[in-house]
N, C-alpha and C positions, 0 to 999 in steps of 0.2 A: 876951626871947630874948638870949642870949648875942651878944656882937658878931662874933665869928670864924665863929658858926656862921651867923649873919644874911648875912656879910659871902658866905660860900662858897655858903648857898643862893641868891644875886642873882646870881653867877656863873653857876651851873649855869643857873637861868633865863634869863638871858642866851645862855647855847649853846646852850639850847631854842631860844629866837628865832628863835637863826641856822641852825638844825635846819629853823625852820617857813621861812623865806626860801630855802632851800637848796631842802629838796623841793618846795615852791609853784614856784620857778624852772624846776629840771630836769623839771618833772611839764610845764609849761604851763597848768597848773589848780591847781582845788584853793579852799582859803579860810581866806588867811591873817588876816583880822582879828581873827577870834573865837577862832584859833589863839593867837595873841599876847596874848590878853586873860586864858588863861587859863595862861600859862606859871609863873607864880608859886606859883600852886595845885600845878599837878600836880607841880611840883620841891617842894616841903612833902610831901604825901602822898608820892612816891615816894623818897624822903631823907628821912624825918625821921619818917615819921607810921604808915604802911606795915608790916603784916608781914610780907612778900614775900620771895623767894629766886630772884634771877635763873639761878641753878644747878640750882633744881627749882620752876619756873614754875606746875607742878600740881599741890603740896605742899597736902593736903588738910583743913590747918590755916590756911592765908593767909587776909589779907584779899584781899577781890573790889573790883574797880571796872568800873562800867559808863560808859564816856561815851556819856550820851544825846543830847547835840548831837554825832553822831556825825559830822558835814562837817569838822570839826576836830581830826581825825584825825594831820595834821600833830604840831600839838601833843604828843600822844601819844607818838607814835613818836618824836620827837626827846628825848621824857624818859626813854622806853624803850631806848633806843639808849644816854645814857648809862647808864643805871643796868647795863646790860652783858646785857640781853635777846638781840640781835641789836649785829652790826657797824654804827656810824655811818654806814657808806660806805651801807649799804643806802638811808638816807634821800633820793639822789642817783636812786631807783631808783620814791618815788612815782608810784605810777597810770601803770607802765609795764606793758603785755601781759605778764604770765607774770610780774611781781612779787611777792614774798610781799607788798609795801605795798599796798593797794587804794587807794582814794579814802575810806573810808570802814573802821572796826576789824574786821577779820575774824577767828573764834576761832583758828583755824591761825596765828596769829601770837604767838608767844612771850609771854606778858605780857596777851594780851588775855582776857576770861574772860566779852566777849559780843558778838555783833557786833551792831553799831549803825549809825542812819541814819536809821530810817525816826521820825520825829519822833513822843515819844511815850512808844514803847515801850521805852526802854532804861531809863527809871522803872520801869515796870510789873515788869522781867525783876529789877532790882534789889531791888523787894519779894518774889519768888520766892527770891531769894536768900537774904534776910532773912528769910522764915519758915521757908525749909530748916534753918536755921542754927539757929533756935531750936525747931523740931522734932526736930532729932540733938542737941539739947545742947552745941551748938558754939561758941566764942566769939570768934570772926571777923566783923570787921565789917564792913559792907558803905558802898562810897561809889561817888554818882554825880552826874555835874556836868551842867545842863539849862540849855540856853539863854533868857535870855528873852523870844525870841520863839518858840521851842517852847511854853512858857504857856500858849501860845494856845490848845494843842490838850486837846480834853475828855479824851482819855484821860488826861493827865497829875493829874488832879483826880480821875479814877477812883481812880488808884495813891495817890494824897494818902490819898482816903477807905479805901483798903484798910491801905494803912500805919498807920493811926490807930487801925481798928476792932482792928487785929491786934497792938497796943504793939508795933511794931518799934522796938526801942531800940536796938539794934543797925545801923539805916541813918542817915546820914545824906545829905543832898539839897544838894547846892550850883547855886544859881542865879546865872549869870554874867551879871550888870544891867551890859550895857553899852549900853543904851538905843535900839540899831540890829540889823537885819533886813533880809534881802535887801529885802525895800519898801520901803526905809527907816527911820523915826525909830519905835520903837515907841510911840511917846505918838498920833503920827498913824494908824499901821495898824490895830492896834484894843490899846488900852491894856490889859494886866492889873492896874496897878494898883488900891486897893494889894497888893503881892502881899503882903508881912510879914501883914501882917492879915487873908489870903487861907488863906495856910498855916495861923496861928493859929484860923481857924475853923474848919480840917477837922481838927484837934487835933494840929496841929506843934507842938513848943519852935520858936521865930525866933531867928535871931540874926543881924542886922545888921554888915558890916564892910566896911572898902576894901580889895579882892582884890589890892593891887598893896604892901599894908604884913602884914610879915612876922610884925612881931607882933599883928596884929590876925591873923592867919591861926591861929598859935598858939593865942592865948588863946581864939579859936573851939571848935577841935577838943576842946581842953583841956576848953571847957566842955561841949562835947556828951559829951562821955563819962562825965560827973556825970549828966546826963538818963535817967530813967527809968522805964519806961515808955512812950513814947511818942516817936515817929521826930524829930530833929531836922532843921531846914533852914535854912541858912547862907546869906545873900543878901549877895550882894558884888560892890561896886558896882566898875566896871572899866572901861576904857578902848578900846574896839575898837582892835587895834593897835597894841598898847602897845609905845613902843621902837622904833618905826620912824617917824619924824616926817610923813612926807608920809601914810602909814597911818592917823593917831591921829585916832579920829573923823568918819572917813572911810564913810560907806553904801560908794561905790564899791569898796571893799577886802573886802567881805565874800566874795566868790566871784571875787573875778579874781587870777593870778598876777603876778607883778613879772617887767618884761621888763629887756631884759640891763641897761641903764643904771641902772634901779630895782632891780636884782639888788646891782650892785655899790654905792650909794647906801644900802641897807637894811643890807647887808654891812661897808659903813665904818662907816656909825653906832652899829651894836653892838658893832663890836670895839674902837670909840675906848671906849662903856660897859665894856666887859671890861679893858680896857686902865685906866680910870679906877677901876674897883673892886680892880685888883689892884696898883694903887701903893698 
């Protein structure tokens, strides 16, 4: 990947961050860890990767994205916000009564094309997608990011094997391994591994990479869209937390919000990285 352009998507993920630290604050909820994990990701797809038009959100040629670890919502909407969906300021506005932000992706929200949550099912809604697409003749891709400790859940094996049976080559699946879950460690709650070889058996392409390195993000996507015939799924390995030091690898940060001293702690430390990325 080009340096300048490297250098400006670690930016924008960086104000994701501080997007996901802002509304976790103001909301007093919410879950920032797994928000944080996957900031990188969603700044690539929505900059760089994306056929999207924040001018005509329901333009009937876009790609769709479904986030099915749908409690990370934060995340989202702070990449939404920039990409020029909805105003910034909105994100101050998380999981408040009468907010267009919920806790979780609602379709009435600019940019969202499925509401998510219930663990699972934002897989399944995304291979809906995906044979809609190749039933109309359409060539819009379809992406969707699943936590792994969502894995756990049978239905999401269900969507594996329908994806497979139906050559969705048109979706791909991103699995954000950052090894923790609201119970904890997932090797202790109940392990999916290996998942690579998990996928590969319900007849996935795998492709392995660290979610936090830009070009290994690239060269992913790059490669899923040579694949075909059959749905791809990207596992990448990540950091709960990423970018907030007291955060990083932290259980306790998956569902609690940062109070005002951790507000402003979380808030220096990404703007000193913003500050360091833009000298």
């Amino acid at each position: 990947m080009e340096e300048n352009l490297k250098k400006n998507l670690m930016k924008r993920a960086c104000k994701a961050r501080m997007g996901v630290i802002e509304g976790t604050y103001n909301a007093k909820s919410g879950h920032p860890g797994g928000s944080l994990s996957i900031c990188d990701l969603l700044t690539y797809l929505y900059f760089e990767k994306m056929n999207i038009n924040p001018e005509n959100p329901d333009m009937e040629d876009r790609d769709r994205f479904v986030l099915s670890k749908g409690h990370t919502a934060p995340a989202l909407y702070a990449v939404l916000a920039q990409k020029g969906f909805f105003p910034e300021e909105e994100l101050k506005s998380l999981r408040h009564i009468g907010s267009m932000l919920q806790g979780h992706p609602c379709i009435n929200i600019p940019g969202i094309d499925m509401s998510s949550g219930s663990l699972g099912q934002g897989i399944s809604a995304a291979c809906g997608m995906a044979l809609a697409g190749k039933l109309s003749n359409k060539d819009y891709k379809v992406y969707t990011v699943l936590g792994d400790g969502e894995i756990e859940e049978g239905q999401v094996w269900e969507a594996a094997m329908f994806a497979s049976h139906y050559k969705l080559d048109n979706l791909t699946a991103v699995v954000d391994y950052n090894g923790l879950q609201i119970d904890g460690k997932l090797s202790e709650v109940c392990s999916p591994e290996p998942i690579d070889k998990k996928f590969e058996a319900f007849g996935w392409h795998v492709i392995s990479i660290d979610g936090h390195d830009f070009d290994q993000i690239e060269n992913a996507f790059n490669e899923a869209e040579k694949i075909t015939g059959k749905p791809v799924a990207i596992i990448q390995k990540t950091v709960k937390g990423k970018g907030v030091s007291f955060m990083e690898n932290q259980v306790s940060w998956h569902g609690t919000a940062p109070k005002k001293e951790q507000y402003e702690q979380a808030m220096a430390e990404l703007n000193q990285q913003l500050k360091d990325l833009e000298d």
